[in-house]
FIVO-241087 format. One line per field, with one value per residue (C-alpha): residue number from 1; x, y, z. Coordinates in Angstrom, 3 decimals. Example, Ala and Ser with C-alpha at 12.3 -4.5 7.8 and 13.67 -1.06 7.14 Angstrom:
2
n <- [1|2] .
xx <- [12.300|13.670] .
yy <- [-4.500|-1.060] .
zz <- [7.800|7.140] .
***
This chain:
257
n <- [1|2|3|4|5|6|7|8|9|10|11|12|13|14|15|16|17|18|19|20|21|22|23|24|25|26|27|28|29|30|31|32|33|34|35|36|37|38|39|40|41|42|43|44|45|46|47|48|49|50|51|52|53|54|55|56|57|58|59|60|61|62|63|64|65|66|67|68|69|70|71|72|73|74|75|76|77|78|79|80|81|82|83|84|85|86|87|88|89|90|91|92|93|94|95|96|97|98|99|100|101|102|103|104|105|106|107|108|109|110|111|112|113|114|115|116|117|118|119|120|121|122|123|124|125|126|127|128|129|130|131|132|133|134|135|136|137|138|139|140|141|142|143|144|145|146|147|148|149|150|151|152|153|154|155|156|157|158|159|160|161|162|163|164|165|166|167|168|169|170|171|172|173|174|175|176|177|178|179|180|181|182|183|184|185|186|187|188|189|190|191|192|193|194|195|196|197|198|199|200|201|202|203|204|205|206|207|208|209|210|211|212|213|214|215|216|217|218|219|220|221|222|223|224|225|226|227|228|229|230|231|232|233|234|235|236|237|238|239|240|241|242|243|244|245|246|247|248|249|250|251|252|253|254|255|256|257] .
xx <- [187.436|187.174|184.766|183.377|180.690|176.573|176.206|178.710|177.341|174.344|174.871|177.463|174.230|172.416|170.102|169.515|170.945|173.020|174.605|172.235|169.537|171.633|172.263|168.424|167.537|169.802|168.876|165.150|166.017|164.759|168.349|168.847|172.180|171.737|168.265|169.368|168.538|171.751|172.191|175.617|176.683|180.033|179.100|181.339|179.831|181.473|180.665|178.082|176.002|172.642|171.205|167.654|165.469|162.661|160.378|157.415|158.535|156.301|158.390|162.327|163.733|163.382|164.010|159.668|159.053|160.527|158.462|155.264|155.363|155.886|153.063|150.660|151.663|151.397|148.452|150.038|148.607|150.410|148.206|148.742|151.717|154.330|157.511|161.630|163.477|167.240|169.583|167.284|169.712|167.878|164.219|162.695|161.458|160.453|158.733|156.598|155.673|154.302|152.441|150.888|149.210|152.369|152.189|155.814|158.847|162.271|164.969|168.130|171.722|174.849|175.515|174.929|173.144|171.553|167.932|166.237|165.123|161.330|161.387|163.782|160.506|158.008|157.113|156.146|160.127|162.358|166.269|168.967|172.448|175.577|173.972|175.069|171.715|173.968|173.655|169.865|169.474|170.917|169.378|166.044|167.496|168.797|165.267|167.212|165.058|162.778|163.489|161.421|158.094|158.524|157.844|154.933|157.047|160.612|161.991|165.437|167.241|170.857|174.204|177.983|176.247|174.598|171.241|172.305|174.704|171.714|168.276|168.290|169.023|166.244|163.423|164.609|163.022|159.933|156.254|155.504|153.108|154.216|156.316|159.316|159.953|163.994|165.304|167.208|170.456|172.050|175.501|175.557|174.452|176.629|180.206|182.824|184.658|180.672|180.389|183.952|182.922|180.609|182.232|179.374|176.702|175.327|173.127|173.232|169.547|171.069|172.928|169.427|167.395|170.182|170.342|166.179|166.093|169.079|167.494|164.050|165.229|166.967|163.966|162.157|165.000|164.331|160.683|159.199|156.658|157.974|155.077|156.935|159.630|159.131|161.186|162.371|159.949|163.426|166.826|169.711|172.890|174.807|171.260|171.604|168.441|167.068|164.332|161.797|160.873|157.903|157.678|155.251|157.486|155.644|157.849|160.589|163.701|164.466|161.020|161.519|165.061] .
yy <- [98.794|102.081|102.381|105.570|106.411|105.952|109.477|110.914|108.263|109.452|113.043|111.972|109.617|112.330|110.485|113.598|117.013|117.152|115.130|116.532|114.751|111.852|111.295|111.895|109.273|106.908|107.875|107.023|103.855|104.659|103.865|100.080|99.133|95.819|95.211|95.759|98.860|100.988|102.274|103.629|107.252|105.728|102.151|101.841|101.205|99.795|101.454|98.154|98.243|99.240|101.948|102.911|105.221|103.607|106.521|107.471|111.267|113.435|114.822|113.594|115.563|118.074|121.599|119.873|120.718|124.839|125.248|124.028|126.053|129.117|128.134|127.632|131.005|133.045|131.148|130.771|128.414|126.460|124.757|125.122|127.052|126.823|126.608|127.331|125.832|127.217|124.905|122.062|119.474|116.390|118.139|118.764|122.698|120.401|117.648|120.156|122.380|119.184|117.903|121.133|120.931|122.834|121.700|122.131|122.723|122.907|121.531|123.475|122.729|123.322|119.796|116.541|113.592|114.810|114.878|111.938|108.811|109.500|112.779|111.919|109.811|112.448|114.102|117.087|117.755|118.831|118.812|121.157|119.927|121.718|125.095|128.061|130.051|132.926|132.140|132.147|135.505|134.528|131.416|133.553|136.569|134.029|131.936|128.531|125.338|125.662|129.456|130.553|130.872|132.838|131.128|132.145|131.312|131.485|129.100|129.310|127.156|127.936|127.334|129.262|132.060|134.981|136.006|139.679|138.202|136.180|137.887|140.244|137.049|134.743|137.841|137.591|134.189|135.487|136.607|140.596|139.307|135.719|134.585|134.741|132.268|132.290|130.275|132.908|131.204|133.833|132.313|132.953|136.432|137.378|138.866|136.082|137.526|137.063|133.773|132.462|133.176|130.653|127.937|129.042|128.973|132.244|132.415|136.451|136.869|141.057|139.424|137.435|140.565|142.544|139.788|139.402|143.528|143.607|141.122|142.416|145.814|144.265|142.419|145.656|147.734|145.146|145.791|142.977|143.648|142.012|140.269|139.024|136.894|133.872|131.700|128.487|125.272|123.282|124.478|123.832|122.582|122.425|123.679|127.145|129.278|129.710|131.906|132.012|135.544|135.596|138.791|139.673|140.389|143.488|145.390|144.760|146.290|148.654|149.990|150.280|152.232] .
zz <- [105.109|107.388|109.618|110.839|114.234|113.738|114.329|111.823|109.793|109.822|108.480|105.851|104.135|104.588|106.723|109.330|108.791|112.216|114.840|116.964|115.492|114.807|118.385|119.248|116.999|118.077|122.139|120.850|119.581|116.346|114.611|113.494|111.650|110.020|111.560|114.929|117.081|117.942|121.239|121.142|119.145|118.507|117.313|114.232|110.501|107.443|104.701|103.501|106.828|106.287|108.749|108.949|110.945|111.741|112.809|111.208|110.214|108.119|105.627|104.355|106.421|109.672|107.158|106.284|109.562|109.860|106.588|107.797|111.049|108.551|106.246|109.053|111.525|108.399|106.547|103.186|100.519|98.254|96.361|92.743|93.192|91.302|94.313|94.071|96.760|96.667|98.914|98.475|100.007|100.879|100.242|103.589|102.482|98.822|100.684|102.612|99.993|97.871|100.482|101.261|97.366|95.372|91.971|91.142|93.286|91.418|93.961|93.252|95.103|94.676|95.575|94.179|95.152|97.779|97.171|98.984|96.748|97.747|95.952|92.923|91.496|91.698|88.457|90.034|91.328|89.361|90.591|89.859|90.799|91.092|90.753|92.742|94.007|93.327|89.691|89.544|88.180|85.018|84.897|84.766|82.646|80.164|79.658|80.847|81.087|84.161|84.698|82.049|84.323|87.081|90.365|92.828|95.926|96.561|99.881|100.744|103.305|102.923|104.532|105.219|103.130|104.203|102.501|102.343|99.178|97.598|98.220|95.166|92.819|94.659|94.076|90.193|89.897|91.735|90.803|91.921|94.789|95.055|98.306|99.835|102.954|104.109|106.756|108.816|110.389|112.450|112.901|109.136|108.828|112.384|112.224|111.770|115.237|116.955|115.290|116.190|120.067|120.263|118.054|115.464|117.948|118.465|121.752|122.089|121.932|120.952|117.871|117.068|116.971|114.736|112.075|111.895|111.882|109.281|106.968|107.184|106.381|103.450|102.037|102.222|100.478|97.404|97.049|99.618|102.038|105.215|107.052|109.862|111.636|113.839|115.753|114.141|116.241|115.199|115.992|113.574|113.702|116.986|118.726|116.514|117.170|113.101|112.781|109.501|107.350|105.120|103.066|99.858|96.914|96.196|93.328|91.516|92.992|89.959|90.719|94.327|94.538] .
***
């Protein structure tokens, strides 16, 4: 039976998004394998040992925590709105938008498996597996289950993608005047060459400002009024500085070109 290291362990369940926070929760003693607190990053796990984190934490996940900071710097409301999150993974942007009084959030991914158990029960989610966000504009234009209401705010927390190939199919699925939050990841909207420099870790504060300015511009080119940018309170994998757009879908981009 293989056994693999508590940190790795811990992203491949799921459990945390990075090794990052794998190892923080382990250095905080707030890792037990088997009942036991783990104090080592390497400790080996079989497959059958059961890990926990027993920290209190707000919402399933840390991506609960980017959203919030967004909701509350911008003052957005969500209760009674009807919510898409694209690159759902294990429901952190879904978790916060819930708790924060949204009466619906469909949880699309284009992986499986991933939402976390706490959410899976809750009538008010509804999860979309396997689905490529690029493929949401048809899901809309063709009336699909769950698509046929448009949605009142748009989240999008995605990964080894860059927004400037997805925005214009995410404000399909969107209300004129309803939301659009992004998580901005620069070391996926950077050059491959820039990102390669730093191991994906871009920490060119020049490179930061070019990605915010080049997606703003974009959301603005498909008929959203940008409110602002702010810095991520979280960073993301491998201590990437993320950064978190909130714009006002104000026109349909037909009626904006």
């Amino acid at each position: 039976m293989k056994r693999e290291r508590l940190d790795r362990v811990l992203v491949s369940r799921s459990v945390v998004e990075s090794i990052d926070e794998a190892r923080t929760a382990i250095d905080q003693h707030h890792v037990h394998v088997n009942g036991s607190i783990a104090i080592s990053y390497s400790h080996l796990v079989a497959p059958s040992d059961e890990i926990r984190v027993v920290a209190s934490q707000r919402y399933v996940s840390r991506g609960g925590q980017k959203l919030e900071a967004a909701l509350s710097h911008f003052e957005i409301d969500l209760i009674g709105k009807r919510v898409l999150d694209a690159g759902a993974s294990t429901g952190g942007f879904t978790d916060c938008a819930l708790q924060h009084g949204a009466r619906q959030v469909v949880a699309l991914d284009v992986g499986r498996n991933l939402l976390h158990e706490r959410l899976i029960g809750d009538q008010r989610v509804v999860e979309i597996s396997e689905t490529n966000v690029r493929e949401i504009d048809q899901l809309v234009k063709n009336k699909l289950p769950n698509f046929v209401e448009l949605f009142d705010v748009v989240l999008a927390d995605l990964s080894f993608i860059s927004l400037a190939e997805v925005m214009a199919s995410l404000l399909v699925a969107l209300n004129t005047n309803g939301d659009l939050i992004l998580l901005v990841k620069p070391q996926f909207e950077a050059s491959r060459l820039e990102a390669d420099k730093g191991a994906g870790v871009i920490t060119d504060p020049t490179i930061h400002n070019r990605v915010c300015r080049d997606v703003s511009e974009l959301a603005t080119r498909l008929g959203c009024l940008v409110r602002g940018i702010i810095e991520s309170p979280i960073r993301g994998h491998q201590g990437n500085i993320e950064f978190l757009l909130v714009a006002k879908y104000t026109c349909p981009a037909n009626e904006s070109e």
